[in-house]
VOBA-1610 file (N, C-alpha, C; in pm, whole numbers, padded with zeros to 5 digits, always signed):
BEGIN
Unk+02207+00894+02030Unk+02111+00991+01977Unk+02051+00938+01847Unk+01914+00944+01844Unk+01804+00921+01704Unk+01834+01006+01588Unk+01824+00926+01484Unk+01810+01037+01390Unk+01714+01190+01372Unk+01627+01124+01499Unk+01476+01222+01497Unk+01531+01334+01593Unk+01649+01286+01703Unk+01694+01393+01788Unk+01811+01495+01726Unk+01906+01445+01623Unk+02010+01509+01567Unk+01964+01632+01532Unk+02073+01740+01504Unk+02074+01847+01433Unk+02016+01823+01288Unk+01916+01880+01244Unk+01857+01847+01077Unk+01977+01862+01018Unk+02069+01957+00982Unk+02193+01980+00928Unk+02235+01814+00874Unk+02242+01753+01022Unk+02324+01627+01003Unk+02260+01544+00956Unk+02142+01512+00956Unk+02052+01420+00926Unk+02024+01450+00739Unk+02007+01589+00743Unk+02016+01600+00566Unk+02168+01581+00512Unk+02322+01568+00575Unk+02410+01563+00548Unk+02404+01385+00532Unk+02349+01319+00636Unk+02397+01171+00632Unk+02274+01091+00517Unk+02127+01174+00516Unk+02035+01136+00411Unk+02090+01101+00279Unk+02175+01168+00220Unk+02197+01248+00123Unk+02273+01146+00026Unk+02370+01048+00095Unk+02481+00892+00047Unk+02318+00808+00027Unk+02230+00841+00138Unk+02105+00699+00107Unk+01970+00727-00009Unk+01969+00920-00031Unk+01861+00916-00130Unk+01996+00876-00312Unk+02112+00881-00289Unk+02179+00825-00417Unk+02171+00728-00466Unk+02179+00639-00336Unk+02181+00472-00356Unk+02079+00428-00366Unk+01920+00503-00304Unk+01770+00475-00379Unk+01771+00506-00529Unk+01876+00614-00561Unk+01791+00665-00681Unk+01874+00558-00839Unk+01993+00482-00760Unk+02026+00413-00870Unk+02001+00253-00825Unk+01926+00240-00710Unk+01830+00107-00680Unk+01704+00134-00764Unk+01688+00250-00828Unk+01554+00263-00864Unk+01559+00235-01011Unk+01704+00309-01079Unk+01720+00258-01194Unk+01762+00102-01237Unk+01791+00048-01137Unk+01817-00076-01155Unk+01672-00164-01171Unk+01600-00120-01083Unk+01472-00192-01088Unk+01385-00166-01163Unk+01390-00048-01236Unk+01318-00018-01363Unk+01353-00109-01470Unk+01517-00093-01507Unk+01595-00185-01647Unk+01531-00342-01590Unk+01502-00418-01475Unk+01474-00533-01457Unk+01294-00507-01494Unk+01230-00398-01436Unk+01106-00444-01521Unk+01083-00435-01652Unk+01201-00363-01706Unk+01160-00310-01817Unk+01175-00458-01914Unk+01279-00491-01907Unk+01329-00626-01934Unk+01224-00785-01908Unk+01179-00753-01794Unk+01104-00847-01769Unk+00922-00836-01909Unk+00928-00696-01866Unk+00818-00663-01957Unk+00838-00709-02075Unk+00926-00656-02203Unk+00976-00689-02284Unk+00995-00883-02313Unk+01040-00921-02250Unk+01051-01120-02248Unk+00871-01166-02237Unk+00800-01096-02160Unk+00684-01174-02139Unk+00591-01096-02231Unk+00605-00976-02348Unk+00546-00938-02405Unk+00419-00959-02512Unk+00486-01117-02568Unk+00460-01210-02650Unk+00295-01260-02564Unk+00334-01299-02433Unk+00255-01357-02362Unk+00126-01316-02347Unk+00182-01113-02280Unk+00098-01074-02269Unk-00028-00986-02353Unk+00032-01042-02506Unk-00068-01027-02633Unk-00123-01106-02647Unk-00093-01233-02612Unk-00147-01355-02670Unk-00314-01373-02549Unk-00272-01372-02393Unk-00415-01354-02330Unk-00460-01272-02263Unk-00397-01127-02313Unk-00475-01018-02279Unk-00511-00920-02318Unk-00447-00889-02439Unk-00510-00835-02566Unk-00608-00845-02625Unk-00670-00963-02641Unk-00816-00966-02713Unk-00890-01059-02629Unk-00981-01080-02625Unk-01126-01103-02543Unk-01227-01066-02461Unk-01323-01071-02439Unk-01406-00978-02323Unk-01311-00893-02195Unk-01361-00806-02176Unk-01289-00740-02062Unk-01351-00782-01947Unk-01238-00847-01842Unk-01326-00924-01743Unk-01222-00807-01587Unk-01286-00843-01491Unk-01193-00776-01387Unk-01027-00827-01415Unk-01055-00935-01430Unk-00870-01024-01388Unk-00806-00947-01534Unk-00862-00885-01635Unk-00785-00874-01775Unk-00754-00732-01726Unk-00834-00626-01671Unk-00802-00462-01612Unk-00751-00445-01514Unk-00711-00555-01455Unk-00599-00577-01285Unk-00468-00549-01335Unk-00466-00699-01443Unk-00302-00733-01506Unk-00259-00613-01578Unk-00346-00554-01668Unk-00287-00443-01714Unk-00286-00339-01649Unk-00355-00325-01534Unk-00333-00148-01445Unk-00216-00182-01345Unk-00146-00351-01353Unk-00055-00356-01277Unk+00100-00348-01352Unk+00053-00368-01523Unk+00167-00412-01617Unk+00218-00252-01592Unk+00110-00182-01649Unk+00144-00050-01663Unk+00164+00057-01577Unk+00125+00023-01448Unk+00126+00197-01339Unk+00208+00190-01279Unk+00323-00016-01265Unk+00441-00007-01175Unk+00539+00052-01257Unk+00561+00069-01384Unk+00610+00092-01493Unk+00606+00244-01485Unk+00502+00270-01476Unk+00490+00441-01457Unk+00550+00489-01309Unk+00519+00441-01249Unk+00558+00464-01109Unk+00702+00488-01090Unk+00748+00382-01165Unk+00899+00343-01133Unk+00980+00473-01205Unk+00940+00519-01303Unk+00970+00574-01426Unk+00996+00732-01388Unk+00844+00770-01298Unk+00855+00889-01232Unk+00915+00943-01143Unk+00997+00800-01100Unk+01052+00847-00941Unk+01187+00847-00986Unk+01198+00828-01105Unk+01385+00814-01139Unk+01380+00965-01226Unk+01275+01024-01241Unk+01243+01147-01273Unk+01293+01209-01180Unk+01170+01196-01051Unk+01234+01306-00946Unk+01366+01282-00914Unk+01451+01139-00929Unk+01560+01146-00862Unk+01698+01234-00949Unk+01643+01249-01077Unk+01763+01298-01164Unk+01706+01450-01172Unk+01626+01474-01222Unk+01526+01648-01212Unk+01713+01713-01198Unk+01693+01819-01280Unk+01815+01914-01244Unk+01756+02042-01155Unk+01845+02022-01058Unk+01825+02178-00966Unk+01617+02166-00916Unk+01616+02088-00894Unk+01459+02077-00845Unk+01421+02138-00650Unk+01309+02237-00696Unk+01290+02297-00560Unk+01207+02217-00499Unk+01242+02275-00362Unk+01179+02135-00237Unk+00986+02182-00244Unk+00955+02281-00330Unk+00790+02283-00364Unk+00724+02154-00469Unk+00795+02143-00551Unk+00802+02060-00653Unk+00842+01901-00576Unk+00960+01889-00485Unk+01022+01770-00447Unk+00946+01691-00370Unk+00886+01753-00281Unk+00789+01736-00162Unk+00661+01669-00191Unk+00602+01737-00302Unk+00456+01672-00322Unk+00487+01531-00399Unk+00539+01561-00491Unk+00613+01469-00628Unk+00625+01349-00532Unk+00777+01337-00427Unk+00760+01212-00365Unk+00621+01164-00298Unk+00552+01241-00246Unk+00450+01175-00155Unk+00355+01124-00310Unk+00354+01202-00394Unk+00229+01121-00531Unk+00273+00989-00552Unk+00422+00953-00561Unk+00506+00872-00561Unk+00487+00720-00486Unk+00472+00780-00343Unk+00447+00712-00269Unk+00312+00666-00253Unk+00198+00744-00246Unk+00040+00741-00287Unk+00060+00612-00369Unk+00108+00645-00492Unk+00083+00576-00614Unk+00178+00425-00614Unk+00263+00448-00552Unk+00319+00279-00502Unk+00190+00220-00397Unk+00135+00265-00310Unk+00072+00162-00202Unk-00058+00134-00294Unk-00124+00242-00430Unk-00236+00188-00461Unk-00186+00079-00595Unk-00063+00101-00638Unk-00039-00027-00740Unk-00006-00188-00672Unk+00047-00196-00500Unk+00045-00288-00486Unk-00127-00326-00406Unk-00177-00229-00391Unk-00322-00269-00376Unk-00353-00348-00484Unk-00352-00323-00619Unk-00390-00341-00727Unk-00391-00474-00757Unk-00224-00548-00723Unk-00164-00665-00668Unk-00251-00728-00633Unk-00276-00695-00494Unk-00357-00721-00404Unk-00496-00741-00437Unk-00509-00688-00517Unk-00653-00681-00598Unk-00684-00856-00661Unk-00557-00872-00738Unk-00555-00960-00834Unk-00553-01105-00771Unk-00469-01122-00623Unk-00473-01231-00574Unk-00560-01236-00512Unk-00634-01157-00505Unk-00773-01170-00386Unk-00906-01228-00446Unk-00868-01114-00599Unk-00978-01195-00691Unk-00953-01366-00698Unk-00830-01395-00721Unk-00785-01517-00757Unk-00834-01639-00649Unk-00841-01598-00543Unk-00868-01688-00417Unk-00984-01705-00367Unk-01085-01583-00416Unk-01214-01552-00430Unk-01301-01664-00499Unk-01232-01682-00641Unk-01308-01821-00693Unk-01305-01918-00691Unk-01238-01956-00610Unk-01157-02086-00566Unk-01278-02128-00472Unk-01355-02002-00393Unk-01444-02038-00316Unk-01588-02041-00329Unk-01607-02033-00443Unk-01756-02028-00525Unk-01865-02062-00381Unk-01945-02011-00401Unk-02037-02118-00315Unk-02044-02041-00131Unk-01928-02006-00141Unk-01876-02010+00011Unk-01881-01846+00079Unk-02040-01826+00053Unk-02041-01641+00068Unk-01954-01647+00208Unk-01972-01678+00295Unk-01873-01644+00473Unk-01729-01572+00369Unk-01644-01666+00371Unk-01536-01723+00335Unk-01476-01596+00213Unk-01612-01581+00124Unk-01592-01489+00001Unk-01614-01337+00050Unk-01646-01309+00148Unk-01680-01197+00216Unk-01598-01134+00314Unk-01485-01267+00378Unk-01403-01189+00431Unk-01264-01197+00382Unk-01276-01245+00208Unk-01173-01230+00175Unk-01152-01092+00132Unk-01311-01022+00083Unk-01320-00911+00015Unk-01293-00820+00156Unk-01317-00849+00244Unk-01313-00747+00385Unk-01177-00728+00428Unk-01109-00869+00430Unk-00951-00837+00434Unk-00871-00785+00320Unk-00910-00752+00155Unk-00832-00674+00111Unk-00864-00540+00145Unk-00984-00507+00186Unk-01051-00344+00185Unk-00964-00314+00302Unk-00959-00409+00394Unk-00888-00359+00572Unk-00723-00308+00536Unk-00676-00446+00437Unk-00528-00436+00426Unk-00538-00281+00356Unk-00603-00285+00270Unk-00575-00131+00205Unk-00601+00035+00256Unk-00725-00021+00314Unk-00728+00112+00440Unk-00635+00123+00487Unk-00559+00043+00626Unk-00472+00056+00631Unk-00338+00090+00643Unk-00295+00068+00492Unk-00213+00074+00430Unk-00185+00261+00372Unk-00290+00312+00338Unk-00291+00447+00300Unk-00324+00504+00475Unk-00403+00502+00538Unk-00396+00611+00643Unk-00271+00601+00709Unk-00198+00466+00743Unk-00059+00449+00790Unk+00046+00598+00724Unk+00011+00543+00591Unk+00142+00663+00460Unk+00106+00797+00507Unk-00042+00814+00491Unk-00126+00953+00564Unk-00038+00997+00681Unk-00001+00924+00761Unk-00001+00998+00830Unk+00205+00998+00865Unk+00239+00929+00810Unk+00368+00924+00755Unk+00418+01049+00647Unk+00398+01040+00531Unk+00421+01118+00423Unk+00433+01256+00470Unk+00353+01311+00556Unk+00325+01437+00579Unk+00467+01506+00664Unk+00542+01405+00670Unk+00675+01471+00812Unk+00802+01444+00678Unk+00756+01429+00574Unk+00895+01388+00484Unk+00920+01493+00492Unk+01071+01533+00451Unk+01188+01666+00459Unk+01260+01639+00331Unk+01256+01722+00278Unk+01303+01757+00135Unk+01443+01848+00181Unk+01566+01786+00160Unk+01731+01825+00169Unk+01690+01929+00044Unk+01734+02085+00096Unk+01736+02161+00014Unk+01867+02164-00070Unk+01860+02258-00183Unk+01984+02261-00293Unk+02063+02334-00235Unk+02025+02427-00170Unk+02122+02547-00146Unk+02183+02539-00011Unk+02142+02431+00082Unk+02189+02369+00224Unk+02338+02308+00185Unk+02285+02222+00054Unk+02378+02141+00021Unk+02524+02213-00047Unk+02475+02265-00130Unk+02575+02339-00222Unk+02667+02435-00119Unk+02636+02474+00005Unk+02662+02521+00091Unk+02767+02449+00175Unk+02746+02313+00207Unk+02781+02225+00270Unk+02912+02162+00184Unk+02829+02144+00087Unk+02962+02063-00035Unk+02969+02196-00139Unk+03130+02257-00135Unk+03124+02360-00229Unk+03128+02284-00424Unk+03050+02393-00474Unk+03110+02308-00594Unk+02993+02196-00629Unk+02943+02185-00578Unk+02813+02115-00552Unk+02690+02140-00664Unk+02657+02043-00770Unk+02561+02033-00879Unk+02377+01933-00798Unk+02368+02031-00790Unk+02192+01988-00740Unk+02099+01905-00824Unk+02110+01776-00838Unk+02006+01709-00946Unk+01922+01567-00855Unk+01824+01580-00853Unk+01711+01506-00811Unk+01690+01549-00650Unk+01607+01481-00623Unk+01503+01551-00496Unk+01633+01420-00396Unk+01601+01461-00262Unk+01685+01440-00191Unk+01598+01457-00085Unk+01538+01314-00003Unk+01494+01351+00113Unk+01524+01260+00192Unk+01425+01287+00348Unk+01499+01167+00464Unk+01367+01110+00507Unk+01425+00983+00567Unk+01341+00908+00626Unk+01220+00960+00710Unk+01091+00926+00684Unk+00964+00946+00764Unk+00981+00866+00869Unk+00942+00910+01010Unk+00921+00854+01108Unk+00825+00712+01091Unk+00827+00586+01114Unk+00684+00528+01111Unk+00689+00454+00999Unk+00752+00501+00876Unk+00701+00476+00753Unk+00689+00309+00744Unk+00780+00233+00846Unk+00795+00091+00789Unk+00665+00005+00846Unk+00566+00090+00889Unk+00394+00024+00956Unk+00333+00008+00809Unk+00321+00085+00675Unk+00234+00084+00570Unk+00284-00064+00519Unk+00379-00115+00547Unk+00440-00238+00505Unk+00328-00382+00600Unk+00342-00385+00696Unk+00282-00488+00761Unk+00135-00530+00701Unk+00051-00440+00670Unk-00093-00499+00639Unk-00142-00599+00525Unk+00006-00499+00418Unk+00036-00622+00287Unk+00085-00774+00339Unk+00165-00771+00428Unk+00199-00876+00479Unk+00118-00983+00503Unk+00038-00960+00618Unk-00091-01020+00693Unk-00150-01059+00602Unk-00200-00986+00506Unk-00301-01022+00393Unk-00254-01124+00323Unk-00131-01110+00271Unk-00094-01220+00152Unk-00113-01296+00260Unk-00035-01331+00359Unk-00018-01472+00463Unk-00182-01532+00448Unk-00286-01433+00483Unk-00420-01503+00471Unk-00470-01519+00343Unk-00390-01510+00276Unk-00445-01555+00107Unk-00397-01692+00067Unk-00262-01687+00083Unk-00154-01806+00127Unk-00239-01913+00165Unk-00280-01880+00263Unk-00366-01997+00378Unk-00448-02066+00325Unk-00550-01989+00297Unk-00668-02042+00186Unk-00622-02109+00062Unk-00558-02052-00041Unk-00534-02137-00126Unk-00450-02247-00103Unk-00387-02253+00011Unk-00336-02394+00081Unk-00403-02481+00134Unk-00491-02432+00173Unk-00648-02511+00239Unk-00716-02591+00131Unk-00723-02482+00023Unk-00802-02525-00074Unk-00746-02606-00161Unk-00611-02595-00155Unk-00542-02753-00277Unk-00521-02843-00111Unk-00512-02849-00013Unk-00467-02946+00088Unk-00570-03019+00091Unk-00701-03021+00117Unk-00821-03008+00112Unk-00842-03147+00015Unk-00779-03124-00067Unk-00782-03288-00197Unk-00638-03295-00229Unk-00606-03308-00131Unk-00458-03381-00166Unk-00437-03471-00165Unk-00516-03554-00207Unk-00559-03712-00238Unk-00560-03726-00399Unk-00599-03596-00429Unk-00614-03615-00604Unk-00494-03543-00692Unk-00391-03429-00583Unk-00276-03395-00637Unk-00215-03415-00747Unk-00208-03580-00782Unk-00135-03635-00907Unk-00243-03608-01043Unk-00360-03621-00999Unk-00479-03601-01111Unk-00502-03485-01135Unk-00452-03383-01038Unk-00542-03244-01070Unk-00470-03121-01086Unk-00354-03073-01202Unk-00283-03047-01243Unk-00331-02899-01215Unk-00475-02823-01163Unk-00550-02711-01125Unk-00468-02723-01029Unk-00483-02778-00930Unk-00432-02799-00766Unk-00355-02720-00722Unk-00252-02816-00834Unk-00102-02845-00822Unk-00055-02711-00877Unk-00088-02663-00975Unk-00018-02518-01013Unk-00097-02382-00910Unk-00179-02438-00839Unk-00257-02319-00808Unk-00131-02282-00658Unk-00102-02428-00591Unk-00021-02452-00462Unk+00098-02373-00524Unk+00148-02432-00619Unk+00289-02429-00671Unk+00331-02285-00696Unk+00256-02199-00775Unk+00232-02080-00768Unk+00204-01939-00637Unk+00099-02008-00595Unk+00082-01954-00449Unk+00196-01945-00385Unk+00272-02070-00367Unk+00392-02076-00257Unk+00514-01970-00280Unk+00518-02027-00431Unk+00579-01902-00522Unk+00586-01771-00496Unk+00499-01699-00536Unk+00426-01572-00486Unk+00420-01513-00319Unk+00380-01600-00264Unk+00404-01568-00106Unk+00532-01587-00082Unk+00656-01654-00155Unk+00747-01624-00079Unk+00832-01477-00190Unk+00799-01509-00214Unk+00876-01333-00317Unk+00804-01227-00205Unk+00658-01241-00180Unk+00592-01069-00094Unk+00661-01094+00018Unk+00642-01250+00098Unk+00740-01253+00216Unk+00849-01180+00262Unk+00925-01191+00130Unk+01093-01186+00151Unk+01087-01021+00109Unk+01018-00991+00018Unk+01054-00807-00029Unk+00963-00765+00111Unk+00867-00797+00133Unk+00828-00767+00251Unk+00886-00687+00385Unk+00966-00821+00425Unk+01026-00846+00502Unk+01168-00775+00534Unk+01221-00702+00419Unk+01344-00678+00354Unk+01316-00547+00398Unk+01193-00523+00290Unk+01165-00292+00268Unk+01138-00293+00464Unk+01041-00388+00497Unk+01022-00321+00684Unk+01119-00337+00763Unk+01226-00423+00791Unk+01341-00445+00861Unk+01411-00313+00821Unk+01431-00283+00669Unk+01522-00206+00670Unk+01518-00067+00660Unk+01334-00025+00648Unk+01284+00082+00639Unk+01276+00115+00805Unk+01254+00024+00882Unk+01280+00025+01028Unk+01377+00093+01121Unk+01508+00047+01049Unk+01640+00128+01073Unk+01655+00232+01095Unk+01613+00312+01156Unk+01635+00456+01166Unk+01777+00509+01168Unk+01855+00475+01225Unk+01974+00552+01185Unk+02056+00508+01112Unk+01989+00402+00998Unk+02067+00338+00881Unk+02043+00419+00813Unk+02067+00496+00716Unk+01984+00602+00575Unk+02064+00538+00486Unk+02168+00440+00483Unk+02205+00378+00363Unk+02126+00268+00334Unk+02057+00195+00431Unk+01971+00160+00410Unk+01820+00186+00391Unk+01753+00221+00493Unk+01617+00287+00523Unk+01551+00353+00392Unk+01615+00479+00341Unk+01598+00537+00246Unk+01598+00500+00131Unk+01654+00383+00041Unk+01625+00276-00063Unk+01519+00206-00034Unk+01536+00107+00113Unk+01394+00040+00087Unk+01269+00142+00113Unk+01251+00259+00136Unk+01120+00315+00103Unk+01126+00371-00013Unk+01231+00442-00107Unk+01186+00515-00196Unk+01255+00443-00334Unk+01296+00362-00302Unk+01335+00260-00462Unk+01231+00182-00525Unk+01088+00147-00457Unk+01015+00036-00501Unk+01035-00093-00520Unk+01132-00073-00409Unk+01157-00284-00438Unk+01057-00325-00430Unk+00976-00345-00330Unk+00859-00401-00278Unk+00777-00407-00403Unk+00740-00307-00460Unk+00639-00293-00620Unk+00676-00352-00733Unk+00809-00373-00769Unk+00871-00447-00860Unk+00875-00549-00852Unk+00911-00647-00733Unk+00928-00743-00695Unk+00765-00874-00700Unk+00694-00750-00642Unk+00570-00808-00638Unk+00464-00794-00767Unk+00481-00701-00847Unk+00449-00676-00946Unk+00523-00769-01115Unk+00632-00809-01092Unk+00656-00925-01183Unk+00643-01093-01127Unk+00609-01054-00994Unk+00594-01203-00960Unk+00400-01228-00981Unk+00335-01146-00944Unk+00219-01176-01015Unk+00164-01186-01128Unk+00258-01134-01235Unk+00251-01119-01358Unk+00268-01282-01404Unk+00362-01280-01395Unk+00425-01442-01413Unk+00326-01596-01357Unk+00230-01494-01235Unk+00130-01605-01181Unk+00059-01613-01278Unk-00007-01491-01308Unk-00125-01452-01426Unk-00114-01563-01537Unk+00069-01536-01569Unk+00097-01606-01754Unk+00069-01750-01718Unk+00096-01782-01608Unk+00105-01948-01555Unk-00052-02006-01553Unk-00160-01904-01534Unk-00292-01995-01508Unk-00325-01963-01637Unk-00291-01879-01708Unk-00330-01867-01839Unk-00304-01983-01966Unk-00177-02000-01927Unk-00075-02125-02041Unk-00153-02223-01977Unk-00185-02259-01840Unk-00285-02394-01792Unk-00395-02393-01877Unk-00487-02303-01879Unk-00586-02253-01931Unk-00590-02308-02116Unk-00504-02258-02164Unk-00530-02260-02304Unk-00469-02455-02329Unk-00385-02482-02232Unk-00356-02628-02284Unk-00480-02707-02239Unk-00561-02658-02128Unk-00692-02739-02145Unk-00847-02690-02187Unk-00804-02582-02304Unk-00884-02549-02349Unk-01003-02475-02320Unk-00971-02424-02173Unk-01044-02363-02158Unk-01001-02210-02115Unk-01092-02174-01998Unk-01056-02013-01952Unk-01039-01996-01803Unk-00962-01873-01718Unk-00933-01920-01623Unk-01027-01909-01540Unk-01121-01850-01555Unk-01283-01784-01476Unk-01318-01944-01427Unk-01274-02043-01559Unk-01360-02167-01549Unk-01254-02256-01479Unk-01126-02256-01495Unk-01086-02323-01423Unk-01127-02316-01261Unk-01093-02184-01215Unk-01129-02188-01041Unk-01215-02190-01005Unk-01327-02179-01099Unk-01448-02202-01045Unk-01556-02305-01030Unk-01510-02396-01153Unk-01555-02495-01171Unk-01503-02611-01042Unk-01563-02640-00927Unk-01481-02722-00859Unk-01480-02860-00889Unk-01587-02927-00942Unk-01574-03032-00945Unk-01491-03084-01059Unk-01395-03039-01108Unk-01271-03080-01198Unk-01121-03090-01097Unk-01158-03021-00949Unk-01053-03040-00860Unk-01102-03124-00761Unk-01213-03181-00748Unk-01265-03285-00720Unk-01318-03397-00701Unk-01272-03448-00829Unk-01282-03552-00913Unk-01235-03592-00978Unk-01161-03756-01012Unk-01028-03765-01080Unk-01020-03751-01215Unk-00974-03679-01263Unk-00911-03665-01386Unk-00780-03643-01490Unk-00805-03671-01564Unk-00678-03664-01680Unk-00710-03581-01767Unk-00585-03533-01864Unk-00583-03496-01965Unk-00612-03591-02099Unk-00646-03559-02191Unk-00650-03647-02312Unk-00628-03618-02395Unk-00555-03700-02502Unk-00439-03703-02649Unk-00491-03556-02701Unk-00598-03531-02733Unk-00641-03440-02828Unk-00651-03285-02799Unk-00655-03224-02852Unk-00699-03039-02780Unk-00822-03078-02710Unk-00859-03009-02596Unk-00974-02989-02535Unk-01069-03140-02495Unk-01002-03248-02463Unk-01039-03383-02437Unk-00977-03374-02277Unk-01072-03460-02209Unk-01008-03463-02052Unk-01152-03615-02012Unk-01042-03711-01963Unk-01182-03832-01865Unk-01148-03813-01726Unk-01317-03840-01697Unk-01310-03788-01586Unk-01366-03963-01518Unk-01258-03988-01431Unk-01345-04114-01364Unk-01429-04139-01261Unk-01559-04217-01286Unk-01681-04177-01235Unk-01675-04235-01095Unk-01587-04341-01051Unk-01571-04411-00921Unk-01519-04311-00835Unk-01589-04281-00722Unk-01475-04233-00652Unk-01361-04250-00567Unk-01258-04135-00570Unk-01102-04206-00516Unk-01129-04195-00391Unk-01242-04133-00274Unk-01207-04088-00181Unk-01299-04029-00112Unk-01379-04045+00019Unk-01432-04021+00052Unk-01511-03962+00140Unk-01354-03924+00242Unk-01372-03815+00348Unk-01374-03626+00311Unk-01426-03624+00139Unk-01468-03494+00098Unk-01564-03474+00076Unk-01617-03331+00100Unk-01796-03327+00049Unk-01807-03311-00115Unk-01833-03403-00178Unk-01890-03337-00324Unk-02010-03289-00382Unk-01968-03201-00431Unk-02051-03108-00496Unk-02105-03128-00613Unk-02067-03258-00697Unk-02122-03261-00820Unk-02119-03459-00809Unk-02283-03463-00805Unk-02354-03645-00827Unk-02340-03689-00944Unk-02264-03778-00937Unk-02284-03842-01099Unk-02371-03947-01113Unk-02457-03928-01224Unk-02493-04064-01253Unk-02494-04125-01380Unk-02549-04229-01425Unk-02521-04228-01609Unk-02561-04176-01713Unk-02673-04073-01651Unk-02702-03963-01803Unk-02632-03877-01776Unk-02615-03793-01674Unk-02579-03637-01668Unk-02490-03604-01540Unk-02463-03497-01545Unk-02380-03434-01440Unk-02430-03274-01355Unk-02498-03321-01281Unk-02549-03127-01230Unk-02435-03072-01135Unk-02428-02969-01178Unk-02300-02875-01142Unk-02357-02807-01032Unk-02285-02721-00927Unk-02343-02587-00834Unk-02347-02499-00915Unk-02365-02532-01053Unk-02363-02328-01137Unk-02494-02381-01191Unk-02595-02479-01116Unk-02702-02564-01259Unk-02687-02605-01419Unk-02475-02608-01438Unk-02457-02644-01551Unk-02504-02799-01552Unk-02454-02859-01739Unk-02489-03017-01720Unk-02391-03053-01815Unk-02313-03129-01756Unk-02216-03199-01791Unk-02226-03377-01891Unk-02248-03387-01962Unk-02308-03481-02073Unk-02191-03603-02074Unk-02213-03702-02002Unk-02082-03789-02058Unk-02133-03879-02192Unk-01989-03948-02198Unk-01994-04049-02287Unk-01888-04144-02237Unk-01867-04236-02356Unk-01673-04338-02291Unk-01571-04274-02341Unk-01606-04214-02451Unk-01497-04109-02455Unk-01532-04011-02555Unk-01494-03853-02474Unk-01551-03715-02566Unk-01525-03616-02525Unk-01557-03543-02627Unk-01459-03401-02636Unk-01556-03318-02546Unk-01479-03247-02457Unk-01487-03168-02314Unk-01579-03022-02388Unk-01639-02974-02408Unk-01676-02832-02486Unk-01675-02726-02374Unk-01620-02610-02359Unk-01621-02508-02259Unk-01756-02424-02266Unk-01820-02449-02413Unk-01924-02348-02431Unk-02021-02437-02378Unk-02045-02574-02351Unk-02150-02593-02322Unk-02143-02586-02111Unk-02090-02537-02101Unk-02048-02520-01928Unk-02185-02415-01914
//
């Protein structure tokens, strides 16, 4: 017999061991963001605190801050003293709402990220923007239509059941279905994955020269395997139906949001620290292609980089002709050489 066929009695009796073990999976994963927040704090004053407000600067922070909130609220509902199932009911589903639009948010940030990688390439840039809108649709009508069958374990069932019995935080059971809102995140990262694997594989001839590449792969791989694995983890085990020691943590603890939410953070700090050691910004790193297309080095000084004019290689299309006065870019920038000189970002 299903959990969906049992007596409710039993099903709010056996819920009841799995909404505990969510609600101190939840405090656990809060003290780890909180912690994590705190260590990268430094960081995240140093490149996102001051400068123009660009999309990628209102991503990182609506992601620093709403998993933070998110997490925060739900260890609310889980402790709440004596909380009625009017109050319990909506609270989790806002809960839940508000987890699938912060890892949208995520989702937001790597999409932007893979987006400029493809300058040039409207097809390509169009269905990257089409596959986050799909993953996120989705993703909420799935919960839609999930959320609505959650069951809120009343106080007075319980106290009934267990004499002696102190009623504190909301207490509910597994939604039918719920582990489908999981898959679309999936799919998506995998096709984000792809592309930016394409796109450093693509010149993997210049790997050793192009230190963009190499952190963009290195990172990526990174990142896809953290969503992989929490992924993979919350739907297997949100799947379980007649596990509730399991099932019931991976939907209502936020692994999935935590997990994925400090691992993009950490992407962010990584193209950023690239960024400032070559002096420039990250808009310009991914977009600029012909610096991942052409061999180059770093040089002794702040903001110095040679670029060598022979080429290594020739089964790629390039995008930027050199000749001995100038350099025309696909943005109609002009790139000014000399034998040796300082790189300027403002004149891009």
């Amino acid at each position: 017999m299903t959990m969906a066929e049992a007596d409710p009695h039993v099903v709010f009796a056996i819920s009841l061991e799995g909404t505990e073990i969510a609600r101190m999976l939840s405090i656990a994963l809060f003290s780890l963001a909180v912690y994590e927040y705190l260590i990268t704090l430094d960081e995240e004053i140093k490149y996102f605190w001051t400068g123009k407000w660009t999309l990628s600067r209102v991503l990182f922070l609506v992601n620093r801050y709403l998993a933070l909130s998110i997490m925060a609220f739900s260890i609310v509902c889980y402790s709440i003293s004596n909380p009625s199932v009017n109050f319990c009911k909506p609270a989790i589903q806002l809960a839940l709402s508000l987890n699938i639009l912060a890892i949208g948010t995520i989702q937001a940030m790597l999409a932007a990220r893979v987006w400029y990688l493809f300058q040039g390439k409207m097809v390509l840039q169009c269905a990257i923007i089409a596959a986050f809108l799909a993953s996120l649709a989705s993703s909420f009508i799935l919960l839609g239509l999930s959320v609505a069958q959650i069951k809120v374990i009343p106080g007075d069932f319980l106290a009934d059941l267990f004499p002696g019995y102190i009623n504190e935080g909301c207490k509910v059971t597994r939604p039918p279905h719920i582990w489908r809102i999981f898959l679309p995140s999936l799919v998506l990262h995998t096709i984000l994955y792809i592309l930016t694997a394409y796109r450093a594989l693509k010149n993997r001839h210049l790997l050793k020269q192009a230190p963009i590449l190499k952190r963009l792969l290195r990172d990526g791989g990174f990142f896809y395997f953290v969503v992989f694995a929490s992924v993979m983890i919350t739907t297997v085990f949100s799947f379980l139906e007649n596990k509730p020691r399991l099932n019931i943590p991976a939907i209502y603890s936020h692994f999935l949001l935590a997990a994925t939410s400090i691992a993009i953070s950490r992407v962010m700090f990584s193209i950023h620290s690239l960024a400032e050691k070559l002096g420039s910004d990250t808009a310009w790193l991914l977009t600029n292609a012909q610096l991942s297309r052409v061999s180059w080095r770093k040089g002794r000084h702040s903001r110095e980089i040679f670029v060598d004019r022979t080429p290594v290689y020739s089964d790629i299309e390039m995008d930027v002709k050199l000749d001995r006065s100038s350099t025309k870019s696909s943005f109609g920038s002009t790139l000014r050489e000399t034998h040796v000189g300082k790189w300027d970002a403002d004149s891009w």
